[in-house]
Structures are given as C-alpha cells and as structure tokens.
C-alpha positions in Angstrom: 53.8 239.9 132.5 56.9 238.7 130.3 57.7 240.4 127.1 57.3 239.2 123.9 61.0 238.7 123.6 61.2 236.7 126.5 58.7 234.5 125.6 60.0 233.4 122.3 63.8 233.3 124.1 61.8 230.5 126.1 60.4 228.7 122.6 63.9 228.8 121.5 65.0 227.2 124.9 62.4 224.5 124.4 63.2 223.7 121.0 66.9 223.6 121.4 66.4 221.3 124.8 63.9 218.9 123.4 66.2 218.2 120.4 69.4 218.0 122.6 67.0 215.1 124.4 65.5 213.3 121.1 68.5 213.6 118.8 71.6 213.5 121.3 74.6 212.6 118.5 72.2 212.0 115.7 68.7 210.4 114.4 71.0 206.9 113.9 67.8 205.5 112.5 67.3 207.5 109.8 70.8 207.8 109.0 71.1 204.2 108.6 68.7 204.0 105.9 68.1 206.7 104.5 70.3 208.8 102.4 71.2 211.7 103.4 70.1 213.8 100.0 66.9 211.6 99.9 63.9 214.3 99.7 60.2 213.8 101.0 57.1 215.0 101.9 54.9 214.3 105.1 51.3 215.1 106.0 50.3 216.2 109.5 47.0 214.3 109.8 44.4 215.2 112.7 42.6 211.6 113.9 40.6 213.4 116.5 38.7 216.4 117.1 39.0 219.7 118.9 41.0 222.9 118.2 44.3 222.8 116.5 47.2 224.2 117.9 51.1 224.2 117.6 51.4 224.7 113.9 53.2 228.1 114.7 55.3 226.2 117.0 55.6 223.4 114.0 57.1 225.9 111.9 59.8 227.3 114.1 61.1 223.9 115.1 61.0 222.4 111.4 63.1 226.1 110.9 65.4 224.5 113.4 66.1 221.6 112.3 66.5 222.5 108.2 65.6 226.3 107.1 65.4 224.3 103.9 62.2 222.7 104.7 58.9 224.1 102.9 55.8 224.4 105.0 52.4 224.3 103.6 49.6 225.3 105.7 46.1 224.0 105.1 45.0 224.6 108.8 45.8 227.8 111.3 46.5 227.7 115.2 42.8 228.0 117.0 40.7 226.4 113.9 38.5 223.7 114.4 39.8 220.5 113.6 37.6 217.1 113.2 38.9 213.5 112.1 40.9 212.5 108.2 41.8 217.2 108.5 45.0 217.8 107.1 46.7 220.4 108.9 49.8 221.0 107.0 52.1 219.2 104.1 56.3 219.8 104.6 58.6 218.7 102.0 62.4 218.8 102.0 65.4 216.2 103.2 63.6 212.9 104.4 65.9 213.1 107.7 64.7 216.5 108.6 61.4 215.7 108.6 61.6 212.6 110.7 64.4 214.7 113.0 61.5 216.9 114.0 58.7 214.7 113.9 58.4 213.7 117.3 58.9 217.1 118.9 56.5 218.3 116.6 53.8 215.8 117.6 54.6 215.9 121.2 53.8 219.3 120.9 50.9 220.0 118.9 48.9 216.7 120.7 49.3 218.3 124.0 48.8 222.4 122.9 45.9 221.2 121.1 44.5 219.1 124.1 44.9 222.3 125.8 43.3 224.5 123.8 40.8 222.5 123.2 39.6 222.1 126.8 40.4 225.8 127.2 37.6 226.5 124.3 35.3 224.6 126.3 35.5 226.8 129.2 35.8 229.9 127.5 32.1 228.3 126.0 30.9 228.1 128.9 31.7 231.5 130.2 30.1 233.0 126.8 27.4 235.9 127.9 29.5 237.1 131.5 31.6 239.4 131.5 34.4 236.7 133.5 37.5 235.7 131.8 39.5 232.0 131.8 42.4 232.4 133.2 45.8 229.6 133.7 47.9 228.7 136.4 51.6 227.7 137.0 49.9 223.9 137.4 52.1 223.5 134.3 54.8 220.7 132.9 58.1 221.3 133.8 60.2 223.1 131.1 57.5 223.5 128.5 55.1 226.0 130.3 55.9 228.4 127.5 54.1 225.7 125.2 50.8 225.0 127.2 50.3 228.7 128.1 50.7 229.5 124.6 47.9 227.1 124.0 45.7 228.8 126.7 45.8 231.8 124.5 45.4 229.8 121.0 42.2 228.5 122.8 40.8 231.9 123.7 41.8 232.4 127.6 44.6 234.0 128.9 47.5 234.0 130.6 48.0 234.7 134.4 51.4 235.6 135.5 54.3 233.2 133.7 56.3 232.4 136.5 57.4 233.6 140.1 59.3 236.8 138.1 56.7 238.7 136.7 54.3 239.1 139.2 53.7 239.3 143.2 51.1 236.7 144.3 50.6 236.6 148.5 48.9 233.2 148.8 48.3 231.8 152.2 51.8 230.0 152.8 53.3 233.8 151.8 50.9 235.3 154.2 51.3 232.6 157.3 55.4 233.0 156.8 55.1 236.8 157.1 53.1 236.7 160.3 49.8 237.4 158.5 47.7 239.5 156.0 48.9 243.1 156.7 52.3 242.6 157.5 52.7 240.5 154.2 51.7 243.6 152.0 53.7 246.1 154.0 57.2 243.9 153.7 56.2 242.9 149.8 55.7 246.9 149.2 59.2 248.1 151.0 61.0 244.9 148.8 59.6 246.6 145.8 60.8 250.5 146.6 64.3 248.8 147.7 64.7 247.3 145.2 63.0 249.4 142.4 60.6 247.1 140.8 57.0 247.5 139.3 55.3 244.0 140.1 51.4 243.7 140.3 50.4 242.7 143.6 47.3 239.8 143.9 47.0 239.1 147.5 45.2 235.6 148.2 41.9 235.4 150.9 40.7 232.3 152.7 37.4 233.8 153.8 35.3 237.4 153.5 37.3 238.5 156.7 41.0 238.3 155.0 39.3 240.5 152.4 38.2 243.2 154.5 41.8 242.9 155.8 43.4 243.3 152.4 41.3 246.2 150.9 42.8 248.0 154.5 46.4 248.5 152.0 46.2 250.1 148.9 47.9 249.5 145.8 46.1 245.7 145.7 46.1 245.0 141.8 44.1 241.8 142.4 42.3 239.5 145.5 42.1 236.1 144.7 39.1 234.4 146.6 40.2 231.1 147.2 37.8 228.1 147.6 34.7 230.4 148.3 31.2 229.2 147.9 28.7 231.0 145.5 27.6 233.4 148.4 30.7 234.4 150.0 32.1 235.1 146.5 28.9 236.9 145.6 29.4 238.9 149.1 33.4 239.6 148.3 32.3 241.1 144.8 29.9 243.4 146.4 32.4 244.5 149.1 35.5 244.8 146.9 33.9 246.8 144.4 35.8 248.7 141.9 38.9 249.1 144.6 40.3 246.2 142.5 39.8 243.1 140.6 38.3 239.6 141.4 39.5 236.0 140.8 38.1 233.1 141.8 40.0 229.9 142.0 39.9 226.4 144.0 38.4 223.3 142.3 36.6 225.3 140.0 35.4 222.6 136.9 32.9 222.5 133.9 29.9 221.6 136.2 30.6 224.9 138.8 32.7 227.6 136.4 29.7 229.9 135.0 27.8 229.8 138.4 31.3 231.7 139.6 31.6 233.8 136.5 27.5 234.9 137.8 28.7 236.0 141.0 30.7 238.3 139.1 34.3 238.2 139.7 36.6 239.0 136.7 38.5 236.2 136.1 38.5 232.2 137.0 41.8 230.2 137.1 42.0 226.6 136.3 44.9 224.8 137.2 42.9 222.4 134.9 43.3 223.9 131.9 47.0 222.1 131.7 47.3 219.3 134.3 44.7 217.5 133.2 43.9 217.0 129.7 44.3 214.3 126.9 46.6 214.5 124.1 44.9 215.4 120.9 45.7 212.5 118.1 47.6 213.0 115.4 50.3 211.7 113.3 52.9 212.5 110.7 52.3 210.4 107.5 54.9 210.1 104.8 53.0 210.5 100.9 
C-alpha cells in the first residue's frame, strides 16, 4: 500500500489541479465586485443526511487558497450529519472563500456520498468477521478523494493503484498462458527487479483455486463471481494458506450472505461509481 506521504503528495496534486481548472487567471467574478480587502464569513450547511466527510480535505484547500483563512469546526469527518447541520463557519478575505468554494463542495458532496454508502455496508456486515473493501472503479484524478472517503466511512482501502500491489486477474492470467505460469513470471519480475509487492491472484471457478494454492507466497485469492456454495467450498479449501475476497456484483441485497460464507474481505466497485452527491451548500452570514 502507498505511504502516508504519497498519499497526501496526491491531495496536494488534487488541490493544485482542480484550482488550475476552476480559477485559470483568476475568480473574474469576484474580482469584479468585490474588493479585494473585503472580509467575510460563510457557513457550510448540510441539506441532506448521511455521514460527513471532506472537512479535513476542506481545511487543506481553504490553506491553499489563503493560510489567512480561520476554520471553525462544528462537525468532524465520519459524524452523522442530518438536514439545517452546520458543519463548519470560515471567516477571512470574501474572495478566498468563494475561490475555494466550489472545490470544496465538489468534494465534500461526493466523499460524503461515499462514505455514507460505505457506512451502510459496513452496517450490514456488523456481527462477521468480513471487511468492506474498494476498488480502482474510481474517478479519474481524484481517487485519492473517494478512497479517503472509504476509510472516513469505516471500510478500507484495497490496493491504490497498479503500483502498490500485484493483482493476477483473468486478462493477466489468459495473456500469460494461464494460472501457473502467471505466478511463476510475476515471482521472477519481482527477484529481478527487487521489489516486495503482495500477490492476490484472481479465480473464475473452485478449480483455478486448487490451481493457485499449488504456488506459494499467494497473499490473497480473489473468488470472482462465485455463488454462495462455491465460495463457501473455496473458504473451506483455502484455509488459513491465505486470505479470501469475494467480489463480482456483490450489492446491499447479497453482501452479508458473502461475508457468512466466510471470506475476509468483499470489494465493491460500488462503493464509488455509483453513489449520489450528498447536498450541501456554502452560505454567506
């Protein structure tokens, strides 16, 4: 997995990109009509309900735009939020707030959305021993956000990108000429070329994981569109020669009959590509 001081190199990427793509040569809006030593102060008001998330995130880009800004928090990332909450007040120069104030919405609607749904499954999974886990199914540029959000809502985070982690999955497997020979050339890659990457090997059926507890050194199998049975067989089989994650269409309606056939983790592609922005709003007072 990344380090911690990757993943804030990739906040500070987000934030400087985002505002490169709002602001360009300058906020001429605010410019025109407000001056430039005017002062203000703005609510962040939640019109919806769910968990709250992005107010760390809120802070470093209002830090961005004007270290001069003052942040008062009423609300923290992962709290319960329900209609009319104030999550925070910020005071300072009128045009640094509304500089920010779109990238700070943007945001926090769609980490919050996120974490939200991610609470839900993480609900669902309460009493098993199975944890929630994301995908790369993220938006382009801003996976650092919504995987961020996964961990606000109480999941956590599978590998961040194709860097930090070996993942076999059947296209990997199919190019290499199959199963075995897949594990044998992703071993020698990592002796040449001296690098400690967890291997999760994917299986299509109870067969290709018979085949992939034959290597050693598997960190994870991930039991791809299985039914309740066959997952319930795998787990059985597998053991304690490594660890279990289901995945494939998993939703709300199917997640804890997975988590009872006892695999160790779930992933949910779901868990970013398809929720609703939270609403909220930034209100002058």
């Amino acid at each position: 997995m990344i380090t911690e001081d990757q993943f804030q190199k990739e906040i500070q990427l987000i934030i400087a990109n985002a505002i490169r793509e709002d602001v360009g040569d300058g906020d001429h809006s605010s410019l025109a009509c407000i001056p430039k030593e005017a002062e203000g102060k703005a609510k962040l008001l939640v019109k919806d309900e769910g968990i709250i998330a992005g107010v760390d995130f809120a802070k470093q880009v209002f830090e961005y735009i004007d270290p001069n800004l003052k942040i008062e928090l009423l609300v923290l990332d992962g709290s319960s939020v329900k209609y009319g909450d104030i999550v925070f007040y910020v005071s300072g120069s009128s045009q640094s707030i509304l500089k920010a104030e779109r990238l700070v919405l943007n945001a926090m609607q769609r980490m919050s959305a996120i974490a939200t749904k991610t609470k839900s499954y993480v609900q669902l999974l309460d009493g098993t021993t199975t944890k929630i886990l994301d995908t790369r199914k993220t938006t382009p540029g801003i996976r650092a956000l919504e995987k961020w959000a996964v961990k606000i809502g109480g999941g956590e985070n599978h590998r961040f990108a194709l860097y930090d982690m070996i993942m076999l999955k059947d296209n990997h497997i199919d190019f290499a000429g199959g199963i075995t020979q897949a594990i044998q050339k992703t071993k020698q890659y990592l002796l040449d070329t001296n690098k400690v990457l967890k291997i999760i090997v994917e299986a299509r059926n109870l067969k290709e994981v018979e085949e992939i507890l034959q290597s050693e050194g598997i960190y994870r199998i991930l039991l791809d569109n299985f039914s309740f049975e066959d997952t319930r067989k795998a787990v059985k089989f597998i053991g304690n020669r490594c660890l279990t994650e289901s995945s494939g269409g998993i939703n709300e309606n199917t997640i804890r009959d997975y988590a009872k056939c006892g695999v160790n983790y779930i992933s949910s592609g779901a868990l970013t590509h398809s929720v609703h922005n939270m609403d909220l709003s930034l209100k002058a007072v």
